[in-house]
N, CA, C and O atoms as a GROMACS GRO file, in nm:
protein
  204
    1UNK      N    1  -8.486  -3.134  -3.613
    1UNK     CA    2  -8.477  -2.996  -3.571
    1UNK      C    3  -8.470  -2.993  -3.418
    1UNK      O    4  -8.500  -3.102  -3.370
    2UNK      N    5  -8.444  -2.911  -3.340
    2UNK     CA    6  -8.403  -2.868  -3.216
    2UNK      C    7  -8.403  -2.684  -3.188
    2UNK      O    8  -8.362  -2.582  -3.243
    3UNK      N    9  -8.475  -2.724  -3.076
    3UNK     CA   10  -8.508  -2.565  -3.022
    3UNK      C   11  -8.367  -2.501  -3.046
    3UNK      O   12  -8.260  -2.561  -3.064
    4UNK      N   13  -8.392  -2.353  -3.044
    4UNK     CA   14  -8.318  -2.258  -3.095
    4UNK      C   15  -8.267  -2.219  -3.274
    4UNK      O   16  -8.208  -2.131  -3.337
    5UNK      N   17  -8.338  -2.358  -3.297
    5UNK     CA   18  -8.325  -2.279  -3.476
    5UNK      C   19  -8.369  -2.135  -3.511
    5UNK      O   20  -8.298  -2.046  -3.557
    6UNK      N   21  -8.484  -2.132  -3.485
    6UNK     CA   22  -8.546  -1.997  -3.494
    6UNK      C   23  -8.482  -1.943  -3.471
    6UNK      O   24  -8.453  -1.854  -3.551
    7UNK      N   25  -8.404  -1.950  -3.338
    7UNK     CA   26  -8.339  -1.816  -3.277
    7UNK      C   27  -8.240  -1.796  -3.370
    7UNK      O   28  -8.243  -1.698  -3.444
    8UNK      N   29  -8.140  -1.894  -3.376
    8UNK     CA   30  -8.025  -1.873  -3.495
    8UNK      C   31  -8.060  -1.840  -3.619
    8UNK      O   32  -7.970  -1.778  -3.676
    9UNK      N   33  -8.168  -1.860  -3.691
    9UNK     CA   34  -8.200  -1.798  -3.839
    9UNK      C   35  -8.233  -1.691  -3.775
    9UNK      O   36  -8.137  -1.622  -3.811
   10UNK      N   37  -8.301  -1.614  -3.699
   10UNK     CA   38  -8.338  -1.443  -3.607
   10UNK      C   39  -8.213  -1.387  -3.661
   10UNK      O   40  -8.204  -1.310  -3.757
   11UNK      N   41  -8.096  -1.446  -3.571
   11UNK     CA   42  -7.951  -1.369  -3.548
   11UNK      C   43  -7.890  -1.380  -3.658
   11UNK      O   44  -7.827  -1.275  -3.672
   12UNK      N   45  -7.860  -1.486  -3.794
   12UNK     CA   46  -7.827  -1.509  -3.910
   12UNK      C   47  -7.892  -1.375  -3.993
   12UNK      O   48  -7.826  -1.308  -4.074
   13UNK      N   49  -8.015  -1.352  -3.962
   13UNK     CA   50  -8.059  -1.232  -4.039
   13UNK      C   51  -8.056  -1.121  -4.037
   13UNK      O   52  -8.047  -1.052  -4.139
   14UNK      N   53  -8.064  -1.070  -3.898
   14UNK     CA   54  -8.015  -0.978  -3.827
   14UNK      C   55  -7.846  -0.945  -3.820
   14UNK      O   56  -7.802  -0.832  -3.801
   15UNK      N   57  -7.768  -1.056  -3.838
   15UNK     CA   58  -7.672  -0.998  -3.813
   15UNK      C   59  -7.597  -1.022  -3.660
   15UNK      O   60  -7.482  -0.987  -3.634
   16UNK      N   61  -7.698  -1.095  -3.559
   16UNK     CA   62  -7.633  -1.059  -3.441
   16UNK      C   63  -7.640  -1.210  -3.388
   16UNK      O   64  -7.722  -1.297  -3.418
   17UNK      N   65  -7.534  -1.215  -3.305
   17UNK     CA   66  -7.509  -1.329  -3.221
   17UNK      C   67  -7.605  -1.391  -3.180
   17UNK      O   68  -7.695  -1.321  -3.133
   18UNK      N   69  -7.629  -1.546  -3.180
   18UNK     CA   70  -7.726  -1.610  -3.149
   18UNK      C   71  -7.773  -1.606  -3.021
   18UNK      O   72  -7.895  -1.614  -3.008
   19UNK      N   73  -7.681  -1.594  -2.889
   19UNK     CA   74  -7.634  -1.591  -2.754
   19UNK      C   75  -7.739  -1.413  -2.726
   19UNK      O   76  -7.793  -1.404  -2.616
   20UNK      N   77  -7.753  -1.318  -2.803
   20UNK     CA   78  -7.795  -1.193  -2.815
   20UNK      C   79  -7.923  -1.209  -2.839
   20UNK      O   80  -7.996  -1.132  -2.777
   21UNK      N   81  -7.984  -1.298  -2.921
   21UNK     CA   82  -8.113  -1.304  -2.966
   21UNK      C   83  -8.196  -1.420  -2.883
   21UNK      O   84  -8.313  -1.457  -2.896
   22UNK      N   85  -8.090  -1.466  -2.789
   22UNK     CA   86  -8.165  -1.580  -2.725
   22UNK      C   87  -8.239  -1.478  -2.560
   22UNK      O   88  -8.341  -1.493  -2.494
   23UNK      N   89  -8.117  -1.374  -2.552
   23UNK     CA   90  -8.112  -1.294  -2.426
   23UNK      C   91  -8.243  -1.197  -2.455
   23UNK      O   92  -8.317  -1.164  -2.362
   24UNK      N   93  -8.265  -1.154  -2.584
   24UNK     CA   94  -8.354  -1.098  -2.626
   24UNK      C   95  -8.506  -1.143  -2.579
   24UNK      O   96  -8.588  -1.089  -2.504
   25UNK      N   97  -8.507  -1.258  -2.652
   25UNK     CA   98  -8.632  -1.320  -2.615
   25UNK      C   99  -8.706  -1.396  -2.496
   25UNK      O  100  -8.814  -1.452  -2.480
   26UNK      N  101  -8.558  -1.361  -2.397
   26UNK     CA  102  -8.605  -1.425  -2.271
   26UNK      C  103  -8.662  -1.335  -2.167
   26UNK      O  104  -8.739  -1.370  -2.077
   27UNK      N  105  -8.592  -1.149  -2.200
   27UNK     CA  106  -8.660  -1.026  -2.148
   27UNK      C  107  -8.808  -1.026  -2.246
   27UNK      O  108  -8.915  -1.010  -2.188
   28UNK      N  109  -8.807  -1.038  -2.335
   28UNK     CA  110  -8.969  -1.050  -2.403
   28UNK      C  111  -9.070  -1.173  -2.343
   28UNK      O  112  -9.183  -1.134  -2.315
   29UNK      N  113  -9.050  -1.277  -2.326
   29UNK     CA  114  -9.078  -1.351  -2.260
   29UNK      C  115  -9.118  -1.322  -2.098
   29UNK      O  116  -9.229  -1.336  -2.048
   30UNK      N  117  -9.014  -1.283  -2.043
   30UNK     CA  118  -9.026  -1.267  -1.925
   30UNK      C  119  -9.120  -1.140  -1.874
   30UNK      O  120  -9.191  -1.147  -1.773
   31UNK      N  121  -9.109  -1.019  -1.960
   31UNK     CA  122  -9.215  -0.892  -2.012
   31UNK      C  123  -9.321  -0.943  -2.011
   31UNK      O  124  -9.402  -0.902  -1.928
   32UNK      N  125  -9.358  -1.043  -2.096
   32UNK     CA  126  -9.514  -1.080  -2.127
   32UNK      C  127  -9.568  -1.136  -2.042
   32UNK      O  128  -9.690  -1.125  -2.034
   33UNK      N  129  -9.477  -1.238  -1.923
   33UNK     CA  130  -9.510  -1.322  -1.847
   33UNK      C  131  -9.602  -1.221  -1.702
   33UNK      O  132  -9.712  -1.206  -1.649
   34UNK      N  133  -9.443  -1.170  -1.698
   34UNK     CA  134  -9.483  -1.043  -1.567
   34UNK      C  135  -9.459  -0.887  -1.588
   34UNK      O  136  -9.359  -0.827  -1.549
   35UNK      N  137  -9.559  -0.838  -1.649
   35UNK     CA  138  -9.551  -0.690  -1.712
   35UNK      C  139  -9.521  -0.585  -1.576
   35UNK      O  140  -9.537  -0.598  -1.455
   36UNK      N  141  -9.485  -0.510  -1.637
   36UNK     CA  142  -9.449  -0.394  -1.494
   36UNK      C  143  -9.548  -0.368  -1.438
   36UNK      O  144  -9.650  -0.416  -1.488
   37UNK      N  145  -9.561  -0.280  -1.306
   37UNK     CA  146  -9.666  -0.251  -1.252
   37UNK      C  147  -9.683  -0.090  -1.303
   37UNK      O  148  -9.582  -0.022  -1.323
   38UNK      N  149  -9.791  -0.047  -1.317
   38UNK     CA  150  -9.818   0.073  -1.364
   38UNK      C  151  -9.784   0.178  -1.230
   38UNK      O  152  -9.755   0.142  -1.116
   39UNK      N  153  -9.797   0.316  -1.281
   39UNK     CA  154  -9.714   0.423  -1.173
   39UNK      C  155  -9.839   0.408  -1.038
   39UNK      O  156  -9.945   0.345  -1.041
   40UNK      N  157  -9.797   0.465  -0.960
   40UNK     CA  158  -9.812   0.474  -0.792
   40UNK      C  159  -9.967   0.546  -0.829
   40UNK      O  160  -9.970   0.580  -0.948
   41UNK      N  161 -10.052   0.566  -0.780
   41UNK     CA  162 -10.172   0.662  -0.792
   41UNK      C  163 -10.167   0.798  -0.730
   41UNK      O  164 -10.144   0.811  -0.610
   42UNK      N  165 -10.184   0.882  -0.796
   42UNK     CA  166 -10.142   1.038  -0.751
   42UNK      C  167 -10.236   1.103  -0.697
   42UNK      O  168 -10.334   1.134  -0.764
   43UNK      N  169 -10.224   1.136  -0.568
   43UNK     CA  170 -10.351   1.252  -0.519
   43UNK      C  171 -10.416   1.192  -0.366
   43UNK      O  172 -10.334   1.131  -0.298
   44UNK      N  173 -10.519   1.202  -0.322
   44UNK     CA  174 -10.519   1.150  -0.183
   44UNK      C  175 -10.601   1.008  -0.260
   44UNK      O  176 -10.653   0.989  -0.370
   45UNK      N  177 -10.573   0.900  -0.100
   45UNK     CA  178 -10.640   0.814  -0.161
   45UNK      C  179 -10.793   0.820  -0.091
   45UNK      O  180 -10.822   0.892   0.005
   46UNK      N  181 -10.877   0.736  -0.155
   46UNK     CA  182 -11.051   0.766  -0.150
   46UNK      C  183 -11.052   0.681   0.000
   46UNK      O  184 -11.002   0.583   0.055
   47UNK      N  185 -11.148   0.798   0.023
   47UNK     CA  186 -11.183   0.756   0.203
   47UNK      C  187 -11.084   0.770   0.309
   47UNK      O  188 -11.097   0.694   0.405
   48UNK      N  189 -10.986   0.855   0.309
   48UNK     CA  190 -10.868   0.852   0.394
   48UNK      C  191 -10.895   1.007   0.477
   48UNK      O  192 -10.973   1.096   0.444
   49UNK      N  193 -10.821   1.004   0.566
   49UNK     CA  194 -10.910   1.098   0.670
   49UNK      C  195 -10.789   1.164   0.670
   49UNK      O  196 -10.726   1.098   0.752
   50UNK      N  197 -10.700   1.271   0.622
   50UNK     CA  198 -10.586   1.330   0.642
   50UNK      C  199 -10.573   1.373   0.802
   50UNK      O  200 -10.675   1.407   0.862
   51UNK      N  201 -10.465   1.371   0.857
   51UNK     CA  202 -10.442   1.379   0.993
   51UNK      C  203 -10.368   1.512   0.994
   51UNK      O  204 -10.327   1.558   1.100
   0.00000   0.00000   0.00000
């Protein structure tokens, strides 16, 4: 056996190109690795002296 079987039985089942399911799992991968950063913080920030 050799990496990417999985992927090809994925796309065999699915229906979709192996090349599609490999691209798939490399944004999931890459998601899990480095997740987004959550939104900006809204409102003043604590201890700031508005000018």
């Amino acid at each position: 056996m050799y990496e990417g079987v999985a992927e090809e039985q994925t796309a065999a089942l699915l229906g979709l190109p192996a090349e599609r399911v490999g691209a798939i799992c490399a944004r999931a991968t890459a998601l899990v690795l480095h997740p987004p950063r959550g939104p900006a913080p809204v409102g003043p920030l604590s201890g700031a002296v508005p000018s």
